[in-house]
Gaussian input, Z-matrix of N, CA and C with variables (Angstrom, degrees):
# hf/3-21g

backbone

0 1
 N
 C     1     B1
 C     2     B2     1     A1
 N     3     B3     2     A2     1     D1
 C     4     B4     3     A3     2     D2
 C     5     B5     4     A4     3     D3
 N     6     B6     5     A5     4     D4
 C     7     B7     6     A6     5     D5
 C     8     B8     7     A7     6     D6
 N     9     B9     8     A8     7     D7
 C    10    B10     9     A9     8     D8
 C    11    B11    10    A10     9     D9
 N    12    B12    11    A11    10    D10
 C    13    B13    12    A12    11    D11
 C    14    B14    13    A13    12    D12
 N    15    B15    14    A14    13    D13
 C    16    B16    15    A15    14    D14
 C    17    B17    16    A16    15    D15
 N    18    B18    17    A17    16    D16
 C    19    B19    18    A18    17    D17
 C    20    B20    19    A19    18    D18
 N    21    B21    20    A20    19    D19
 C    22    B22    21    A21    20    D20
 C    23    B23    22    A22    21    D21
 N    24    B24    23    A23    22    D22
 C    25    B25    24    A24    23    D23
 C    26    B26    25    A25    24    D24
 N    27    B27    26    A26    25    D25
 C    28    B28    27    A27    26    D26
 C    29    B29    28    A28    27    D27
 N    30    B30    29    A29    28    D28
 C    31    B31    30    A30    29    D29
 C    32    B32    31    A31    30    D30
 N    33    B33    32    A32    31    D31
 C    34    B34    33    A33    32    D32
 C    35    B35    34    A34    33    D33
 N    36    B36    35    A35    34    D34
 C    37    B37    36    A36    35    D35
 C    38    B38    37    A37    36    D36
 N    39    B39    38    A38    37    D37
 C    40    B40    39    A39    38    D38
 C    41    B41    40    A40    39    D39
 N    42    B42    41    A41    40    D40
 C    43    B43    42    A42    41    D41
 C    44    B44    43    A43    42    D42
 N    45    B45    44    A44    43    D43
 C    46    B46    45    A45    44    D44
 C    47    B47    46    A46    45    D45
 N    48    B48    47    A47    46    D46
 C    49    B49    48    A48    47    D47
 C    50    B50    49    A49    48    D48
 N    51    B51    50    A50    49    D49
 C    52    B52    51    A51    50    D50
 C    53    B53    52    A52    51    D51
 N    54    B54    53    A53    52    D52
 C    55    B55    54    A54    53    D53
 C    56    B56    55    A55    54    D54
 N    57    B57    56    A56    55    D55
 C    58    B58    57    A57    56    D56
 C    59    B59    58    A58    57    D57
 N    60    B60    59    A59    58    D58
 C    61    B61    60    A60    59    D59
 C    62    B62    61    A61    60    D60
 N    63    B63    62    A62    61    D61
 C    64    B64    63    A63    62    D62
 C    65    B65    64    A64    63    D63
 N    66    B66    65    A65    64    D64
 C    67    B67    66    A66    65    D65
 C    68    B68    67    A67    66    D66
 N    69    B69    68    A68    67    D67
 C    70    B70    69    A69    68    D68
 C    71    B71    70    A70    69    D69
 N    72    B72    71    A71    70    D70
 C    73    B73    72    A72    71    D71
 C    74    B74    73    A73    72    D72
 N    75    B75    74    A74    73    D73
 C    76    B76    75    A75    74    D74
 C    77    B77    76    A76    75    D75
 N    78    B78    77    A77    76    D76
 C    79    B79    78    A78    77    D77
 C    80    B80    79    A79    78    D78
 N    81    B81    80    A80    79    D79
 C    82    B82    81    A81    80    D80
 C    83    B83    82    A82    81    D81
 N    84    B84    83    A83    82    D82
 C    85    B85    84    A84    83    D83
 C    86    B86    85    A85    84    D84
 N    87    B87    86    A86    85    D85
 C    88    B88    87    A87    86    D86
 C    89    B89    88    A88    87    D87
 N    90    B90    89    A89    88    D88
 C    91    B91    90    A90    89    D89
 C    92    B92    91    A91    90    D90
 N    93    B93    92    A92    91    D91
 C    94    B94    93    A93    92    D92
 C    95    B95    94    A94    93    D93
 N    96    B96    95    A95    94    D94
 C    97    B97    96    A96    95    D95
 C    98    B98    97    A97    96    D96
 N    99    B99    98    A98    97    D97
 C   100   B100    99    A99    98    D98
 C   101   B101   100   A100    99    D99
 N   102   B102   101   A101   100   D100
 C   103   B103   102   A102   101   D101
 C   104   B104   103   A103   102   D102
 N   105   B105   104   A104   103   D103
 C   106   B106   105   A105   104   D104
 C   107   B107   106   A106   105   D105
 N   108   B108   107   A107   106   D106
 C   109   B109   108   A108   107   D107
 C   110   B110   109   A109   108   D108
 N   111   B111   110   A110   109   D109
 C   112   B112   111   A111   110   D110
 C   113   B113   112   A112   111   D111
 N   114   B114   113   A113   112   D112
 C   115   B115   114   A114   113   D113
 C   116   B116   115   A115   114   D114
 N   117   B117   116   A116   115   D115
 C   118   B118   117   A117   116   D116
 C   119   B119   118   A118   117   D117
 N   120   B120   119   A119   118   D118
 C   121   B121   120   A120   119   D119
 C   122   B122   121   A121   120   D120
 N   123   B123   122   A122   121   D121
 C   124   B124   123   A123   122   D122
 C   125   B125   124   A124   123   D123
 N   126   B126   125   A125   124   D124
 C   127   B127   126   A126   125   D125
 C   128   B128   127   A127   126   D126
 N   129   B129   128   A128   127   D127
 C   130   B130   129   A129   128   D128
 C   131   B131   130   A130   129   D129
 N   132   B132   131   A131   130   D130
 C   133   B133   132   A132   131   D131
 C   134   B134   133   A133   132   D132
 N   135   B135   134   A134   133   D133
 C   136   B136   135   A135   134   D134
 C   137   B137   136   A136   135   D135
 N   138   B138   137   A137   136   D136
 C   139   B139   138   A138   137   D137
 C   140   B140   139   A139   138   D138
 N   141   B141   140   A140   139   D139
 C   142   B142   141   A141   140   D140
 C   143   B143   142   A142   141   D141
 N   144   B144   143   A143   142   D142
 C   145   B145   144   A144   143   D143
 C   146   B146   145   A145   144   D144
 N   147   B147   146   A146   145   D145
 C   148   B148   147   A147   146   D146
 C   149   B149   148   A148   147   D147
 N   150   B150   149   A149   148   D148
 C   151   B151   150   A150   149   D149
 C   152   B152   151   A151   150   D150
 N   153   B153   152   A152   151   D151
 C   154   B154   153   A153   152   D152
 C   155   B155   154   A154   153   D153
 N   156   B156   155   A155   154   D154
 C   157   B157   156   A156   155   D155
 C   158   B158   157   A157   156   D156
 N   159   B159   158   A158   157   D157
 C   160   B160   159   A159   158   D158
 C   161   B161   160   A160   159   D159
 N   162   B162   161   A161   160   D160
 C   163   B163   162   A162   161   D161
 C   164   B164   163   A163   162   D162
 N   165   B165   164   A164   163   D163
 C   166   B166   165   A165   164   D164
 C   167   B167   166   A166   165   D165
 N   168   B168   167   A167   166   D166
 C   169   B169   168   A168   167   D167
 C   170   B170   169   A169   168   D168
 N   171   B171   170   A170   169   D169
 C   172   B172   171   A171   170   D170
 C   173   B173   172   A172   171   D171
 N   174   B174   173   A173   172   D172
 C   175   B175   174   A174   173   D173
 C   176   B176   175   A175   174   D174
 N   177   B177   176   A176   175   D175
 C   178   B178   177   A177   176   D176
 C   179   B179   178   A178   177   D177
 N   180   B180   179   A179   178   D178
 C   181   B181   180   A180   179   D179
 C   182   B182   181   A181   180   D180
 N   183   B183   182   A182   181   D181
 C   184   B184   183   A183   182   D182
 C   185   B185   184   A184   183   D183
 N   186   B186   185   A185   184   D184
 C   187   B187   186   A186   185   D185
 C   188   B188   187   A187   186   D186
 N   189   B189   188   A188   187   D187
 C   190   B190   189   A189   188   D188
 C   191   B191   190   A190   189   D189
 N   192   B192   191   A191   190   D190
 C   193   B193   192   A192   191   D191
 C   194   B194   193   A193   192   D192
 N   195   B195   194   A194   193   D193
 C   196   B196   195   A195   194   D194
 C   197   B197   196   A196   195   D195
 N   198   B198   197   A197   196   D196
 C   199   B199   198   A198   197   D197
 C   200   B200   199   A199   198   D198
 N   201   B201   200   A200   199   D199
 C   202   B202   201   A201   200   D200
 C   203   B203   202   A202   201   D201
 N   204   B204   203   A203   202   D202
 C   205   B205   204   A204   203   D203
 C   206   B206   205   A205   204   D204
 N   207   B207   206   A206   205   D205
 C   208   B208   207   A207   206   D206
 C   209   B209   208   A208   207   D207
 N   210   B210   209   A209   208   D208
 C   211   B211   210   A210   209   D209
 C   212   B212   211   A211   210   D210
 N   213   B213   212   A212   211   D211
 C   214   B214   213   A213   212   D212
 C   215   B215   214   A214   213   D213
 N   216   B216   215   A215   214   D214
 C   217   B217   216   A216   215   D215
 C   218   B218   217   A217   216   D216
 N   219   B219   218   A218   217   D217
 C   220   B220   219   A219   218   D218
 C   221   B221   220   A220   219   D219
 N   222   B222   221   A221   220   D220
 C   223   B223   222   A222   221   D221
 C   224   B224   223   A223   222   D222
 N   225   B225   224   A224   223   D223
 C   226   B226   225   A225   224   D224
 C   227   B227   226   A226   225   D225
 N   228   B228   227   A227   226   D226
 C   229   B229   228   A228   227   D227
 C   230   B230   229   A229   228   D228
 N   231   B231   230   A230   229   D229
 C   232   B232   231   A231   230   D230
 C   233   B233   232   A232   231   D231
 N   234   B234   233   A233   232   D232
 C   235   B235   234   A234   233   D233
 C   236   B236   235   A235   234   D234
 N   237   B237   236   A236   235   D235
 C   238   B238   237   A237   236   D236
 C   239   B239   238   A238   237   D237
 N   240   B240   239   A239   238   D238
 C   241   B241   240   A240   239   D239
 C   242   B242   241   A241   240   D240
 N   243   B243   242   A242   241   D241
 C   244   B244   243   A243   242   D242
 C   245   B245   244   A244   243   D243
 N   246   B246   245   A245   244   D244
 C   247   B247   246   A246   245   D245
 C   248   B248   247   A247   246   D246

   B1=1.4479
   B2=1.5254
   B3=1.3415
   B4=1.5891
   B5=1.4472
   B6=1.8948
   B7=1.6038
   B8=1.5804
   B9=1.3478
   B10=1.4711
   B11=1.1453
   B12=1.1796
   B13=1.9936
   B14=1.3310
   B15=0.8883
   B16=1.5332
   B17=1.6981
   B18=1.6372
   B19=0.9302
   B20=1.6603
   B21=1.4935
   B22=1.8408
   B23=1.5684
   B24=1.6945
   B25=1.6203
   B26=1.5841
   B27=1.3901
   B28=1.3801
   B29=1.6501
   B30=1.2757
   B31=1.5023
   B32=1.1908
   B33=1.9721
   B34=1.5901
   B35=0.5896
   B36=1.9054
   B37=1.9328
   B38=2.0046
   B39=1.0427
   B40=1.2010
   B41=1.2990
   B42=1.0245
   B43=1.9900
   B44=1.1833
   B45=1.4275
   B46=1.8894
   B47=1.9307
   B48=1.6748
   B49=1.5810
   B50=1.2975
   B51=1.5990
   B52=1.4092
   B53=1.7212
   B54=0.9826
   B55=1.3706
   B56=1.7042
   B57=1.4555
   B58=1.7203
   B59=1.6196
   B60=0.8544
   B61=1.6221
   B62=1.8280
   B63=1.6040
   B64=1.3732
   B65=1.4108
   B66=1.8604
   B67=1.3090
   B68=1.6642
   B69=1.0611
   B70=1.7035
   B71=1.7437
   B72=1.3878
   B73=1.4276
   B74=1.5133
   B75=1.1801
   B76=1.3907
   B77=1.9496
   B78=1.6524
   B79=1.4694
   B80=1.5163
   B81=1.1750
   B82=1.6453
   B83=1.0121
   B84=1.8621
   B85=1.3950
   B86=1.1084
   B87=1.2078
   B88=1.4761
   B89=1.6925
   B90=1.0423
   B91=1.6419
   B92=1.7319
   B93=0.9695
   B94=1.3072
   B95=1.6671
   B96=1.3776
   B97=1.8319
   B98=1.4442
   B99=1.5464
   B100=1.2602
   B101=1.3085
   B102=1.4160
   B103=1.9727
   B104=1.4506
   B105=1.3314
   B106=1.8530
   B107=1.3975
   B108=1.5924
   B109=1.6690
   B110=1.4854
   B111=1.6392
   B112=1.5107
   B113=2.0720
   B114=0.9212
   B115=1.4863
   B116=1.4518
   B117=1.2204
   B118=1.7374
   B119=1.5281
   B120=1.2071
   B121=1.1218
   B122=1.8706
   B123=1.2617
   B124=1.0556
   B125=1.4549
   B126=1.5444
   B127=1.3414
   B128=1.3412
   B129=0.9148
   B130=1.3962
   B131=1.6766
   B132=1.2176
   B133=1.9084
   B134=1.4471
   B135=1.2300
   B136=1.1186
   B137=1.7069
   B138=1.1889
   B139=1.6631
   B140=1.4404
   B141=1.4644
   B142=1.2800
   B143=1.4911
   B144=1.4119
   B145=1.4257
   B146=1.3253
   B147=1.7644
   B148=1.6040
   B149=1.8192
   B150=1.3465
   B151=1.4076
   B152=2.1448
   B153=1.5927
   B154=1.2177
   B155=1.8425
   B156=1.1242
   B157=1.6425
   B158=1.7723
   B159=1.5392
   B160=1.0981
   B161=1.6555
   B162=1.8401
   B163=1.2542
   B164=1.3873
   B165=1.2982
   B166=2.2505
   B167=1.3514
   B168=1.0748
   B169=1.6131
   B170=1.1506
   B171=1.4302
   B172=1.6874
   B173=1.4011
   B174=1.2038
   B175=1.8295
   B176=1.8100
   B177=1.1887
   B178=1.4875
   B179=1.7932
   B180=1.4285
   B181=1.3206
   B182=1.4255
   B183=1.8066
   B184=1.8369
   B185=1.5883
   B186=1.6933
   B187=2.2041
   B188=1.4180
   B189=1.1634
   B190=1.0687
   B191=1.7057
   B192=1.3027
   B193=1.2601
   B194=1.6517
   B195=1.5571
   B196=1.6221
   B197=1.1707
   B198=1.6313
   B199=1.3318
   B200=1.9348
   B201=1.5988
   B202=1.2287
   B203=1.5900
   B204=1.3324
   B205=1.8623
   B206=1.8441
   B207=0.8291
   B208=1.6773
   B209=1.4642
   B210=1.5856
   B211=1.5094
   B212=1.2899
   B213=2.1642
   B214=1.6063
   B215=1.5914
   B216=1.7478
   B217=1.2724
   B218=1.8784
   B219=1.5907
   B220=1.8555
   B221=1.5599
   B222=1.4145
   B223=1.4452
   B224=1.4284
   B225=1.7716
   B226=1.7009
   B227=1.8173
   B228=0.9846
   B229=1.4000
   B230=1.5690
   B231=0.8801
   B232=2.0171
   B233=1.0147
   B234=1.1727
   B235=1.1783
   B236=1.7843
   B237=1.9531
   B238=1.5266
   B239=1.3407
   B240=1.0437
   B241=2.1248
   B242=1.9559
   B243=1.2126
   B244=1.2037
   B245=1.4100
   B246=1.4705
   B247=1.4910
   B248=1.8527
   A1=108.25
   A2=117.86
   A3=114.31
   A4=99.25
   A5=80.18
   A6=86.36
   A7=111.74
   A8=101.37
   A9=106.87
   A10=120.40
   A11=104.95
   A12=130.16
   A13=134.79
   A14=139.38
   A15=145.86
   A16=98.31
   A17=110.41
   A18=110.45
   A19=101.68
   A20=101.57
   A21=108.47
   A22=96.14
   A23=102.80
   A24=106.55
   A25=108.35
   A26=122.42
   A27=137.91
   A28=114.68
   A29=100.30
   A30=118.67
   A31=110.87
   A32=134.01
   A33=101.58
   A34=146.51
   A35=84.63
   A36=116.45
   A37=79.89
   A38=139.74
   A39=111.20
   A40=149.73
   A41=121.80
   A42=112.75
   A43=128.63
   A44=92.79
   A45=127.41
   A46=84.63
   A47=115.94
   A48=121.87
   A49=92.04
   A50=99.12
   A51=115.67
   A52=118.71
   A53=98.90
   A54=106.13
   A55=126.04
   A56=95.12
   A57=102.47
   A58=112.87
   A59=137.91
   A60=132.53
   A61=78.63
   A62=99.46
   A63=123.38
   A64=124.31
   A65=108.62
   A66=123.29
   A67=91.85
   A68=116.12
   A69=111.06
   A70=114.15
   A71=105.03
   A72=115.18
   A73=108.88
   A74=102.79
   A75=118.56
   A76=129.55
   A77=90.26
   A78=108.17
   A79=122.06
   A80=103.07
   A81=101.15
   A82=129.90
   A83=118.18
   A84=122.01
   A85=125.93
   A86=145.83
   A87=139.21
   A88=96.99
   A89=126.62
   A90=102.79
   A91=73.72
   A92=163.71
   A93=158.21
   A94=114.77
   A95=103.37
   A96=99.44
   A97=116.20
   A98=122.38
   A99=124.34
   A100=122.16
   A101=97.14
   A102=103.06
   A103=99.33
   A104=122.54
   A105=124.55
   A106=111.56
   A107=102.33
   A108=82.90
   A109=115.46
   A110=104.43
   A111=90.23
   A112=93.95
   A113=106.16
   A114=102.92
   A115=91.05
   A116=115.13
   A117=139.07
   A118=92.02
   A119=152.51
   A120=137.13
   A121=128.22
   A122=113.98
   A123=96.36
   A124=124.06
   A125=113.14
   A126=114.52
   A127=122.58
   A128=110.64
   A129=139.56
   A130=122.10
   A131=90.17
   A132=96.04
   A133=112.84
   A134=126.85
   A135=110.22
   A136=104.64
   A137=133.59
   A138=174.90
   A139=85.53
   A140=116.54
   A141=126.05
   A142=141.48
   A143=114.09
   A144=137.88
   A145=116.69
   A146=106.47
   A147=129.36
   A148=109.21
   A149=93.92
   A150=114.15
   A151=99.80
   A152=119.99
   A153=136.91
   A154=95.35
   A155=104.47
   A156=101.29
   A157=114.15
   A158=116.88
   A159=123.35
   A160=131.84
   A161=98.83
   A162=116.95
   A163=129.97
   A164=84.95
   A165=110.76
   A166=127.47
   A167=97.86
   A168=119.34
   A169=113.49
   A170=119.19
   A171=137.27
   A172=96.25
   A173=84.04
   A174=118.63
   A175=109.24
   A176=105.50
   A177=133.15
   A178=89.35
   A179=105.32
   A180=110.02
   A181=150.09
   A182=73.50
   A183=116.90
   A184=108.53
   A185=90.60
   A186=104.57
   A187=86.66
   A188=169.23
   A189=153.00
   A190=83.04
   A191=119.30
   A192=125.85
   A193=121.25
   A194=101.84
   A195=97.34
   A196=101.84
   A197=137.45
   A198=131.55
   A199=87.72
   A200=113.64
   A201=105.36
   A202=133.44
   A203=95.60
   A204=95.98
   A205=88.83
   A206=143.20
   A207=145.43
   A208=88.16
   A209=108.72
   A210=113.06
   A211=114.34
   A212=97.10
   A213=106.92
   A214=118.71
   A215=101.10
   A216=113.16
   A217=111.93
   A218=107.20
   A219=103.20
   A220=89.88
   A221=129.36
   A222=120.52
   A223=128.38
   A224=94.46
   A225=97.65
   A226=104.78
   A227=113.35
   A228=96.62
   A229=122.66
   A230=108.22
   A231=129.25
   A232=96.28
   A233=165.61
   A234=171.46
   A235=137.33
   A236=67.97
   A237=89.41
   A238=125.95
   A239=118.60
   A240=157.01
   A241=81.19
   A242=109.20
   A243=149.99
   A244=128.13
   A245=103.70
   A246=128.05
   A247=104.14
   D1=124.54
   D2=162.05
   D3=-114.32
   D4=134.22
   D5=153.60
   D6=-137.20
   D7=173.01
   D8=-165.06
   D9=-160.03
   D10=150.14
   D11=-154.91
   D12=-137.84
   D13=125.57
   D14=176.62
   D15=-80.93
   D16=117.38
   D17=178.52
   D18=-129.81
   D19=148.76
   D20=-164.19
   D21=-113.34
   D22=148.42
   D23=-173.63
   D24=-56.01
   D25=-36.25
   D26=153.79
   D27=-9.69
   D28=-73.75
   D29=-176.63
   D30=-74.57
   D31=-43.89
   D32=149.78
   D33=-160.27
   D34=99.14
   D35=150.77
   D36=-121.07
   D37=50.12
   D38=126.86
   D39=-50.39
   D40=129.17
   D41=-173.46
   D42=75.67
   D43=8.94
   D44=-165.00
   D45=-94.62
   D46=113.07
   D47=173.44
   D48=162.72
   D49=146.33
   D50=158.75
   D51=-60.49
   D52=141.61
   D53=-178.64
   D54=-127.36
   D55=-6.92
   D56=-178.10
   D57=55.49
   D58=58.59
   D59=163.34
   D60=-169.34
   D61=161.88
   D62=-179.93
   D63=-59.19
   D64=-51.51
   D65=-153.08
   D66=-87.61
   D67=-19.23
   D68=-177.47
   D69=-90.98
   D70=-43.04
   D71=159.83
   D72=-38.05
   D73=-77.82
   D74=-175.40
   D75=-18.19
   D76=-49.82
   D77=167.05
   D78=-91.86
   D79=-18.20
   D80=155.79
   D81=-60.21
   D82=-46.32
   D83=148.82
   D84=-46.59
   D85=-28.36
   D86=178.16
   D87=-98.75
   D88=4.48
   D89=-179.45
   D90=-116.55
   D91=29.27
   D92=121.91
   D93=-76.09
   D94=-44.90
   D95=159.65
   D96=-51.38
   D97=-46.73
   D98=174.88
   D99=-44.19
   D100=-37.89
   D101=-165.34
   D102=-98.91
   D103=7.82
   D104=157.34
   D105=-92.28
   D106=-25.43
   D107=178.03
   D108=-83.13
   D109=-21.59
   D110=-168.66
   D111=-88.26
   D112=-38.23
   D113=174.12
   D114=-20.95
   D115=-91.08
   D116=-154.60
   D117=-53.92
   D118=-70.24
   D119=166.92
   D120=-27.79
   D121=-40.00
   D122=171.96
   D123=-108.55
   D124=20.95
   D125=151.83
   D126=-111.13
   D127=12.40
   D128=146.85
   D129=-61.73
   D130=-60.89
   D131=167.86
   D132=-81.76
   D133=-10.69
   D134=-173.63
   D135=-105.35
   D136=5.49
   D137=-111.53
   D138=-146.12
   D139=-96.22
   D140=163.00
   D141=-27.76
   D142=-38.73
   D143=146.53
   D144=-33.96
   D145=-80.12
   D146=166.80
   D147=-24.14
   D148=-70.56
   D149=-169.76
   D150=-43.60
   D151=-71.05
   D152=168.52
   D153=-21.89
   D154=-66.70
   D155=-154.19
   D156=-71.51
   D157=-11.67
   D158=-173.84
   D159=-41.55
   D160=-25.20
   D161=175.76
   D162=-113.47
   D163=15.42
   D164=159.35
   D165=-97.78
   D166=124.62
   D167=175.15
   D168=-52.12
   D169=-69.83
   D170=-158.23
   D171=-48.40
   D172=145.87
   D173=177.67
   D174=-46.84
   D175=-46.89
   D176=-161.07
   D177=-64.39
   D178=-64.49
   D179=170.71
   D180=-5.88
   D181=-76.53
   D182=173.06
   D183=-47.83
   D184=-59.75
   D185=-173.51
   D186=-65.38
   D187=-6.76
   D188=-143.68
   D189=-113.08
   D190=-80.86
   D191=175.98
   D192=-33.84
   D193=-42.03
   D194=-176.09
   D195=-66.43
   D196=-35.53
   D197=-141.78
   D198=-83.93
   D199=-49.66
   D200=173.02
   D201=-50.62
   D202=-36.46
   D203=177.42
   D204=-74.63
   D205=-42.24
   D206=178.51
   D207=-23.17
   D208=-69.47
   D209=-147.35
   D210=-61.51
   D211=-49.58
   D212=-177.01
   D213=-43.08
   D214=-43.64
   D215=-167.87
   D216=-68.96
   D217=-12.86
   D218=179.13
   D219=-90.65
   D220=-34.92
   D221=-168.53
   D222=-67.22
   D223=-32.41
   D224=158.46
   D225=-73.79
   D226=-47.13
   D227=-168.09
   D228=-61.42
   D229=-20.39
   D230=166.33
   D231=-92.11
   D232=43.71
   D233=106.78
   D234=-57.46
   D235=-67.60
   D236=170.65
   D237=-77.43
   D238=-6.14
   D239=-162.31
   D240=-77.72
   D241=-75.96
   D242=-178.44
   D243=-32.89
   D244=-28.78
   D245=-178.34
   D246=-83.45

């Protein structure tokens, strides 16, 4: 079965805030672990993608690749912001 969704940065970092007490902290940290794994998962596939298309010509290809180096290139730069 697939199903599928339009999901907004809104929706998830819901519940995503400091909260000062333990038990609320606590799950903020793990719903922030959540959004590293899938972060890292899907630049990961899209890593993998990049890598696949390196030895294609077509146009279609190319934008495919620019849009990915696009991304890599805001993620280091929000990154490095970050340090």
């Amino acid at each position: 079965m697939e199903i599928k969704s339009t999901v907004s940065a809104e929706q998830l970092l819901e519940g995503i805030w400091f909260r000062g007490e333990t038990n609320g902290d606590a799950k903020v940290v793990e719903r922030i672990s959540e959004l590293s794994d899938i972060v890292f998962e899907v630049v990961t596939q899209l890593s993998l993608l990049k890598d696949g298309l390196e030895s294609r010509h077509e146009a279609s290809a190319k934008d495919i690749q620019k849009e990915i180096e696009k991304l890599e290139k805001n993620l280091k730069e929000i990154l490095g912001n970050v340090e």
